[in-house]
C-alpha positions in Angstrom: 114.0 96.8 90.6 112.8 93.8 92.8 110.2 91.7 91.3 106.9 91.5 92.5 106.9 87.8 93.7 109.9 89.1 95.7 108.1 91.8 97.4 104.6 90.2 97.8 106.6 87.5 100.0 109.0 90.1 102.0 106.0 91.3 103.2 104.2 87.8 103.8 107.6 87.6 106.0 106.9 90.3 108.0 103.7 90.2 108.8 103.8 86.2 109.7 107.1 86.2 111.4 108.4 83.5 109.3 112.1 83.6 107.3 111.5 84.1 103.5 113.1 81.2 102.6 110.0 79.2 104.7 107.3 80.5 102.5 107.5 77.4 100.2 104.8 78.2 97.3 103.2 74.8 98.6 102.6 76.4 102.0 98.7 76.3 102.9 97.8 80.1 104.1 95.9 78.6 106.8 99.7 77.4 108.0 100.3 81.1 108.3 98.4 81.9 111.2 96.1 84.7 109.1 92.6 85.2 109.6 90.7 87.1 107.5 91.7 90.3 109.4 95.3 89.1 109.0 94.7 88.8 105.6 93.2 92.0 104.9 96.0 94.1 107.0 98.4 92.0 104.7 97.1 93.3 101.5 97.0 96.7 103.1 100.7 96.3 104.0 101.6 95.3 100.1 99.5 97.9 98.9 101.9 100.2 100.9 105.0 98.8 100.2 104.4 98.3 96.1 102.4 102.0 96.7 99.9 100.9 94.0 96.4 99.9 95.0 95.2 96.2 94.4 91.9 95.8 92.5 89.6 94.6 95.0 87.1 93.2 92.1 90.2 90.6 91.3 90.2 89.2 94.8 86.5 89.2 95.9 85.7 85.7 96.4 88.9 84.0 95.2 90.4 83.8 98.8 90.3 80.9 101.1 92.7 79.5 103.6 93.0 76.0 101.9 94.8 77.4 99.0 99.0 77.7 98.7 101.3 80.6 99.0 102.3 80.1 95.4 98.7 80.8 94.4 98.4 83.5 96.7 100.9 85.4 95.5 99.8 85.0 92.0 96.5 86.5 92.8 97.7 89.4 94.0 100.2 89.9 91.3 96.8 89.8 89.1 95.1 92.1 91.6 97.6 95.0 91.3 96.1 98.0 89.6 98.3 99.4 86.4 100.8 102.5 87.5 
């Protein structure tokens, strides 16, 4: 089984258009071209590929474009509901 980190980024990949091996965990989201509907089809997208929901209570708030790809990816891996 792929790890989560692994799958949060394949589909950070897709949806930006960038190579995996570009999404540095020091990359600044805003460097990603999402806006906030970007953002939201992305965690629509992961949702769909990890088929599990993410706990929306987790990310209220917590999102802004300043912060890195490492972190972002960390807060969704805290956001993933339980199977």
């Amino acid at each position: 089984m792929t790890s989560l980190p692994i799958e949060i980024r394949a589909v950070i990949a897709a949806r930006t258009g960038l190579a995996p091996d570009r999404l540095a965990d020091d990359l600044l989201i805003e460097d990603l071209g999402l806006d906030s509907l970007g953002m939201a089809e992305l965690l629509l997208a992961v949702e769909e590929r990890l088929e599990r929901g993410l706990n929306t209570a987790v990310l209220r708030g917590r999102f802004s474009r300043e912060m890195r790809l490492g972190e972002l990816v960390s807060l969704i891996e805290e956001a993933i509901a339980p199977c």
